[in-house]
MILUMNU-185312 format. One record per atom (N, C-alpha, C, CB): residue in one letter; y, z, x. Coordinates in steps of 0.1 Angstrom, whole numbers, plus 5000, padded with zeros to 4 digits. Glycine has a CB too. Example, Ala and Ser with C-alpha at 12.3 -4.5 7.8 and 13.67 -1.06 7.14 Angstrom:
# MILUMNU-185312
A494350785132
A495550785123
A496750785132
A495550905113
S497850715128
S498950715137
S500050795129
S499450575141
//
This chain:
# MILUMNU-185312
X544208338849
X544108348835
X544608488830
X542708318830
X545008498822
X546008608814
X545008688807
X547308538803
X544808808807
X543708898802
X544008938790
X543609018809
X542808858779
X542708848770
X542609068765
X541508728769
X542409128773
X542809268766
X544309288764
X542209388775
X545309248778
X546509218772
X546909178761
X546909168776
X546609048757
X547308978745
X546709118734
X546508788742
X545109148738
X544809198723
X545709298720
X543409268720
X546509388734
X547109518732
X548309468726
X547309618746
X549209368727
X550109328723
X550309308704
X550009218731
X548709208702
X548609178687
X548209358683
X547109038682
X547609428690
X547509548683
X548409638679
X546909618689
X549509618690
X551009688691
X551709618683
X551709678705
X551909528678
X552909428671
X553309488659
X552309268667
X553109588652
X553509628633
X554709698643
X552209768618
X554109828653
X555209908663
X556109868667
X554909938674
X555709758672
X557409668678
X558009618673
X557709578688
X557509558661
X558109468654
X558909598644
X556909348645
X559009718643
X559809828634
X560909878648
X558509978626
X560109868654
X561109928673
X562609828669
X559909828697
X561609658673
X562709588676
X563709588663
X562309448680
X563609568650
X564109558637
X565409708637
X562509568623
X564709818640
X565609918645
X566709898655
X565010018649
X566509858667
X567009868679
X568109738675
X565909868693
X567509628669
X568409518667
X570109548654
X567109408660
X569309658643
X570609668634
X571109788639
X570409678617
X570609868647
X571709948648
X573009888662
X570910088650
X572909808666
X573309708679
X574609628670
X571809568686
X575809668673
X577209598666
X577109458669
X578809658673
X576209418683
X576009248686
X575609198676
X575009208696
X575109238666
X573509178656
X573809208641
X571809278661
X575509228643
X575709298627
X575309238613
X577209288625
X575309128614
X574609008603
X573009038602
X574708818609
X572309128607
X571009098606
X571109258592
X569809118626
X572109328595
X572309398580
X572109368571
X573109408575
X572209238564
X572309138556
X570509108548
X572909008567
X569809118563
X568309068559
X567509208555
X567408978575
X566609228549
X565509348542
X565009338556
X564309318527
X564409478556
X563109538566
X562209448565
X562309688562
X561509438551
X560609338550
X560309168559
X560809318536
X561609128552
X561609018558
X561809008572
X562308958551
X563109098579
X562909108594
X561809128601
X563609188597
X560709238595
X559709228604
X558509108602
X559209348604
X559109058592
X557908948587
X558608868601
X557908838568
X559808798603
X559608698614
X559508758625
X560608598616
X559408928625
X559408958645
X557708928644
X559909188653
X556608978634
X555308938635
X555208808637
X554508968624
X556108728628
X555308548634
X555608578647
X556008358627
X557208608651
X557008558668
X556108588677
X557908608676
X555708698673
X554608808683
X553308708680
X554309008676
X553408678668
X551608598666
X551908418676
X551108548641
X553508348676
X553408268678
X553608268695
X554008208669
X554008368698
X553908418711
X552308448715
X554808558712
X551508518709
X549908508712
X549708358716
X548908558697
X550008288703
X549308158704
X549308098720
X550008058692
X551208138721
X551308098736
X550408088746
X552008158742
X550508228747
X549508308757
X548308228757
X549008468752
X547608198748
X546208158752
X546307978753
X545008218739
X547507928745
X547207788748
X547907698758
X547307728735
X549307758760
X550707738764
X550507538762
X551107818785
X550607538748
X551107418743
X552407458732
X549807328735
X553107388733
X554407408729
X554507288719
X555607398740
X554707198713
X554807118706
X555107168692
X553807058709
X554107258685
X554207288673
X555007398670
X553107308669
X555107488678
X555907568680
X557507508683
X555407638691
X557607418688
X558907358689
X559507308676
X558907258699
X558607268669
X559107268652
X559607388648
X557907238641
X559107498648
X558707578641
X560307648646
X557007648643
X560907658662
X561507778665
X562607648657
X561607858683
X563007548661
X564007418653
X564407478641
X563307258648
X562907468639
X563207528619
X563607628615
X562007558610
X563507728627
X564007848624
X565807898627
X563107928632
X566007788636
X567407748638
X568307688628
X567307668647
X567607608624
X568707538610
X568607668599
X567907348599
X567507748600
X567207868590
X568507908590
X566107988593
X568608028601
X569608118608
X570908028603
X569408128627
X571507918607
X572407868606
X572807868593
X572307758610
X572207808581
X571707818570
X571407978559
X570707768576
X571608058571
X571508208567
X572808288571
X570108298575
X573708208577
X575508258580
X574608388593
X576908378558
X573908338605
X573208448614
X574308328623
X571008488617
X575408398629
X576408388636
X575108328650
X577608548637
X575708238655
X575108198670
X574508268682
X575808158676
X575408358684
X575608488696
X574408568687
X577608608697
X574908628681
X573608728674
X572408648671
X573908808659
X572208548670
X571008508668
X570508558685
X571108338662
X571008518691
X570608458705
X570608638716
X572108308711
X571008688710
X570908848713
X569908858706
X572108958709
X569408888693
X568408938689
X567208878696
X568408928677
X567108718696
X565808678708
X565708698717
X565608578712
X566908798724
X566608828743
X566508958741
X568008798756
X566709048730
X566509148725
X565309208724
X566909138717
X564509108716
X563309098718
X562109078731
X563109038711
X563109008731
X562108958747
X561809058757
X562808838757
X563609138760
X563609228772
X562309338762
X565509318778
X562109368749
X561309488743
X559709468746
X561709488727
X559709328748
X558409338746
X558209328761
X557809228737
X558909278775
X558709278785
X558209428789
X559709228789
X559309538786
X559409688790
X558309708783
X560809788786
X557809678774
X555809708763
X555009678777
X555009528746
X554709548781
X554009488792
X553909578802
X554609368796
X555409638811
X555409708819
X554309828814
X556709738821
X555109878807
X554710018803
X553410058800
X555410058791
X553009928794
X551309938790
X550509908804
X550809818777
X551009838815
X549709828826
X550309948837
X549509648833
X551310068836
X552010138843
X551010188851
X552810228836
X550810178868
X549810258877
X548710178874
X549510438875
X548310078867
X546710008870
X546609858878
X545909988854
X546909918891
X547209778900
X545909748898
X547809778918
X544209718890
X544009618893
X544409518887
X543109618893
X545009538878
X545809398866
X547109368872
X546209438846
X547809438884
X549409408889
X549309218887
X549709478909
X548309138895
X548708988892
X548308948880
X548108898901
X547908978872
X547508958854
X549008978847
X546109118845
X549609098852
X551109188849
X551909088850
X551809318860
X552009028865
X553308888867
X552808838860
X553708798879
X552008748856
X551408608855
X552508658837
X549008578856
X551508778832
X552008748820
X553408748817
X551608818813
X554308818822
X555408848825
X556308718826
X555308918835
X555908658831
X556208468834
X555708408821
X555208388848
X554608408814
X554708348805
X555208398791
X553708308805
X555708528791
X556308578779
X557908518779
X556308738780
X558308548794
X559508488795
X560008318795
X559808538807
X558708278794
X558508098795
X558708068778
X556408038802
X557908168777
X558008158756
X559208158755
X557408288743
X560008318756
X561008298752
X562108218752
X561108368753
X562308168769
X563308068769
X562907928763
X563708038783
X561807888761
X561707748753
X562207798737
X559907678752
X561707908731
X561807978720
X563307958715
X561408128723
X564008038728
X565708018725
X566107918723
X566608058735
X565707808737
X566407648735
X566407598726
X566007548742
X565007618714
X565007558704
X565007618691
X564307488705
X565307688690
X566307808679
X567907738682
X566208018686
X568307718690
X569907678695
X570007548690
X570207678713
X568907458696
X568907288694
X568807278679
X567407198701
X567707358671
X568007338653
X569007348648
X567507418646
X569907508653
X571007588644
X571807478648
X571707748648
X572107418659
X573407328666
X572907188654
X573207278688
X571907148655
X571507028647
X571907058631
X569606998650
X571607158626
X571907208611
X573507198610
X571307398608
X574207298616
X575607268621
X576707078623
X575307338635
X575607038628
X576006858631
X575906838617
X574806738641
X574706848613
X574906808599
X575606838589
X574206818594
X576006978589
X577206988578
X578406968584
X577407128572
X578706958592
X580006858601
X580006748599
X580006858616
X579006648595
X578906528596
X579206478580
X577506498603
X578406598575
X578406568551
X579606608553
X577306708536
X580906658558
X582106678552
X581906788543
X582606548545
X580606908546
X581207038537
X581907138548
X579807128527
X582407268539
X583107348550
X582207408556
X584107428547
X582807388572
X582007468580
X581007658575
X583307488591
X580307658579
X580107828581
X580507908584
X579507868586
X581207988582
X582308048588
X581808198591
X583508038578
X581508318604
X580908428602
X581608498595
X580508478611
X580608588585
X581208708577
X581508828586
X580308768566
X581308858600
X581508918611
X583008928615
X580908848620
X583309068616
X584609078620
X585109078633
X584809168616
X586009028638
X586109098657
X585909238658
X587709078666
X585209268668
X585409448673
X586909418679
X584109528688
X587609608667
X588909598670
X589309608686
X589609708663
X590209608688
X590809578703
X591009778705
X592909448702
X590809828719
X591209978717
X592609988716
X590810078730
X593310098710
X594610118709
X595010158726
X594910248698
X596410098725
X597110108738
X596610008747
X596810248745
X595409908743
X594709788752
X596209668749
X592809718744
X597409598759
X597909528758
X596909388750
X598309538769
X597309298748
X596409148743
X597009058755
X596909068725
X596009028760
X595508948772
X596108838769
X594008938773
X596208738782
X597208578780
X596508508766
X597008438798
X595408528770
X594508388761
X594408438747
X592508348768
X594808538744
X594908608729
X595908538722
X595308768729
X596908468734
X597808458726
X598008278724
X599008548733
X597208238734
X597108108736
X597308058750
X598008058728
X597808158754
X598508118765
X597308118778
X600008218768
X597508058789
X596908028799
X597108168808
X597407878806
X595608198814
X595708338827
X596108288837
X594408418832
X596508208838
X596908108853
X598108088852
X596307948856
X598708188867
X599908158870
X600508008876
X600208248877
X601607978873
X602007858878
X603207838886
X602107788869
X603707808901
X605107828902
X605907718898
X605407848915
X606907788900
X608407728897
X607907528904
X610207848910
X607007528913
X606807418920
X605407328909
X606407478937
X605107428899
X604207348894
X602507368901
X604907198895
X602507418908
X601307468913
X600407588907
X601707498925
X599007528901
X598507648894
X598207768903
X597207628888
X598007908900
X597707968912
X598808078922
X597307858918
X599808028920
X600608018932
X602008138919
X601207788939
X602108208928
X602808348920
X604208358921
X602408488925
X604608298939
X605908288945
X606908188941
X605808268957
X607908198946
X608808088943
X609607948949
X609608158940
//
């Protein structure tokens, strides 16, 4: 069983990390769209996660929570939060609150098996967390693919290419696979 002083240090820590992660996330070029959202509101959903992450911890029933991350998926989608950055910011979080866990039981091997256990179920959250943050945004997406409006398109720019960087085959369309004169992929000679 997962030591209910853990979780408390966690819900105690949560205003902290939830300003850590909100920082560490906009200043990250991966996560440029999260610009877009207020302090306010960003840390309002890093608190639900952390609270719906508690809930984890003590119940590890998923069900309602599986609404909830869905819902938060068509949100994002729904909010022009590009796919990738969505999905960086949730592993973002995850690795932050993992290095918390560490850091907070640092040198007190009597909790070292309390440490894994939790460690496994933070990481258990998060990947169900992700899958269905992904399964909503993808489902929200089907749907406006399906009504015939225009796609979502990101307000996100590409990071420029460095100067003097040639553009790679597939920049251009073209295939990285060589082919010979014989029609063989692979094959360089003649």
């Amino acid at each position: 069983m997962i030591s209910r002083r853990l979780v408390r240090q966690i819900e105690k820590n949560a205003n902290k990390l939830a300003e850590d992660l909100v920082q560490s996330v906009r200043s990250d070029r991966r996560a440029a769209s999260y610009s877009n959202v207020s302090d306010e509101q960003f840390q309002g959903v890093v608190r639900d996660l952390y609270s719906n992450l508690g809930q984890w911890l003590q119940s590890h029933t998923w069900s309602k929570l599986q609404t909830i991350y869905e819902r938060k998926g068509r949100e994002r989608y729904h909010g022009r939060i590009p796919l990738a950055e969505l999905v960086f910011a949730l592993t973002r979080t995850k690795s932050m609150m993992l290095e918390f866990v560490r850091g907070s039981l640092a040198g007190d091997a009597s909790e070292r098996g309390l440490e894994i256990e939790l460690v496994f179920s933070i990481s258990e959250f998060f990947d169900k967390a992700i899958y269905h943050t992904i399964a909503g945004y993808e489902d929200a997406r089907r749907a406006v693919s399906e009504s015939g409006e225009l796609p979502i398109v990101s307000r996100v720019a590409a990071p420029p290419r460095p100067a003097g960087r040639a553009k790679r085959p597939h920049e251009h369309g073209e295939s990285e696979l060589t082919v010979s004169r014989g029609g063989d992929v692979g094959e360089t000679s003649g």
